[in-house]
N, C-alpha and C positions, 0 to 999 in steps of 0.2 A: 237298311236304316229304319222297314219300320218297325220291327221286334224291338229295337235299339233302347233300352233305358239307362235313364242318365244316371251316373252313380258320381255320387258329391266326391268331388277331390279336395286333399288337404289344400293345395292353390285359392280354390275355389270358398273354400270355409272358412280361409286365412284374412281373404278379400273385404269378408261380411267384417271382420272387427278392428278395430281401430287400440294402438299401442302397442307394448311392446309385453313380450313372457317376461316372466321373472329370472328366467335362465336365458334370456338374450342379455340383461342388463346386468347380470350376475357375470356376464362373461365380458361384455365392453367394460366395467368399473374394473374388472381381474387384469386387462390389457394397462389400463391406464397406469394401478398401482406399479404393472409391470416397469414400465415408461419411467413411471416418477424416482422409482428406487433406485435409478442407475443415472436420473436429470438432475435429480435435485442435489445429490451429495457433489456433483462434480463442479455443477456452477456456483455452486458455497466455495467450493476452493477454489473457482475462479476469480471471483467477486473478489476474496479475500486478498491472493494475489495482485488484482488492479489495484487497491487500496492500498498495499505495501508498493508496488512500482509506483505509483501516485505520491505517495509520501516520502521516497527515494528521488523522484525530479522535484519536489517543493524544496528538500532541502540540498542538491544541487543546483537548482537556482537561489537559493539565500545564500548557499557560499560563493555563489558569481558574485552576488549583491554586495556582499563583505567584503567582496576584493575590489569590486572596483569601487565602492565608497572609500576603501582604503589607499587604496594608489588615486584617486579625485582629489579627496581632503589634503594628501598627505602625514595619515596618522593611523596609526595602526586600529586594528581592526577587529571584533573578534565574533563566531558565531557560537556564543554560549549554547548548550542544552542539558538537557537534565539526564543522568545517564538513569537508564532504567525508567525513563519517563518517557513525555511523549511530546514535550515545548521547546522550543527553542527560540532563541532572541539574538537580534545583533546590537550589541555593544561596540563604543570605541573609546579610547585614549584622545580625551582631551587634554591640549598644552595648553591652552589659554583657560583660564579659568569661567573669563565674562564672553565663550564662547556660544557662538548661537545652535554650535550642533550639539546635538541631543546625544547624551552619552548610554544611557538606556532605554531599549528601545523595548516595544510593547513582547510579550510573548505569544508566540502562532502555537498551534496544536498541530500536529502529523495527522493525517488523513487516515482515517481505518484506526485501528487496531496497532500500530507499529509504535515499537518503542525505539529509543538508543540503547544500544549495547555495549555494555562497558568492553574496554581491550586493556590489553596488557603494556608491557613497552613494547615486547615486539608483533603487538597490532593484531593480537589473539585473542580471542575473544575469554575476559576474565568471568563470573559469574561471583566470584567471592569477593570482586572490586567494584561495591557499588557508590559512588561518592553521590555528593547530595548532585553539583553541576562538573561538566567539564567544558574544555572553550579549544574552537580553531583560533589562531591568531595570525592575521596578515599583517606584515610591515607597510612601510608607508608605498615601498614599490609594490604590493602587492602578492609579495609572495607567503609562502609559511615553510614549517617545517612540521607539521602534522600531516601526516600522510593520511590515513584512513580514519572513515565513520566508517559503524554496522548502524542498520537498523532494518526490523524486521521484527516477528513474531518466532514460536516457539521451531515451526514446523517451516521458517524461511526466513532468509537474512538476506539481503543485499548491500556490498562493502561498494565506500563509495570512497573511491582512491584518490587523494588531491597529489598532482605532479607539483613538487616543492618549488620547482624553478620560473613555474610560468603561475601557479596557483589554479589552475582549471580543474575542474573535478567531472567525475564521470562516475556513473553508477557500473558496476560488474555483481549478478546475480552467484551470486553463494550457492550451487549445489548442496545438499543435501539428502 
């Protein structure tokens, strides 16, 4: 050791400087882009999804709300919305005139992005029938005979099937 001279190591010369190369930072920024391009597009379609299943139980719970204001009051019932829009409102059938319930009722907006979709008679989804509103309508028992809403966006739909005999509604996702 005693001939021994010290010869500087990269460890050693790396020690003396404080931050980082331009090629360390050049390659963590290249990871992250990595990261991002594969995070970001898929929690957009996720996001976008919760906002359509979100907007699918608002208006399975307005059509609970229809029915049973309709089988309570005993007067029919209805939940307007706008096809190809994005409001909807619950109206009813007043018999009394100098009645104190409110026959129109304010309009809600769908959560997200989701619209109503027009259908056809046989509950197909039409694209060339777009009327200004269309309406559920419950009888005084509470039932209907309108089976299905769609609502959703271009790239997802969720039909939401009223059983005629009890009027309960349920959402079922539309594949795609």
């Amino acid at each position: 050791m005693r001939n021994a001279t010290l010869i500087p190591s990269c460890n050693s010369a790396r020690a003396d400087r404080d931050g980082f190369t331009l090629l360390e930072i050049l390659i963590v920024l290249s990871l992250l882009l990595a990261v991002m391009v594969v995070v970001v597009p898929r929690t957009v379609l996720w996001l976008n999804d919760m906002q359509i299943h979100a907007a699918a139980d608002d208006v399975v719970l307005a059509l609970g709300k229809t029915r049973a204001r309709a089988a309570t009051e005993g007067l029919a019932h209805h939940l307007e919305y706008e096809v190809g829009g994005s409001s909807y409102r619950i109206t009813s059938d007043s018999a009394i005139e100098d009645s104190a319930i409110d026959s129109t009722g304010p309009w809600t907006v769908l959560t997200g992005n989701a619209i109503f979709m027009p259908l056809d008679s046989t509950g197909q989804e039409d694209r060339n029938r777009y009327q200004k509103t269309s309406r559920v309508t419950f009888d005084a028992e509470g039932r209907t005979k309108d089976l299905q809403i769609r609502i959703g966006q271009v790239s997802r739909l969720i039909s939401i099937a009223i059983n005629p005999l009890t009027g309960i509604a349920s959402r079922k996702e539309d594949r795609q």
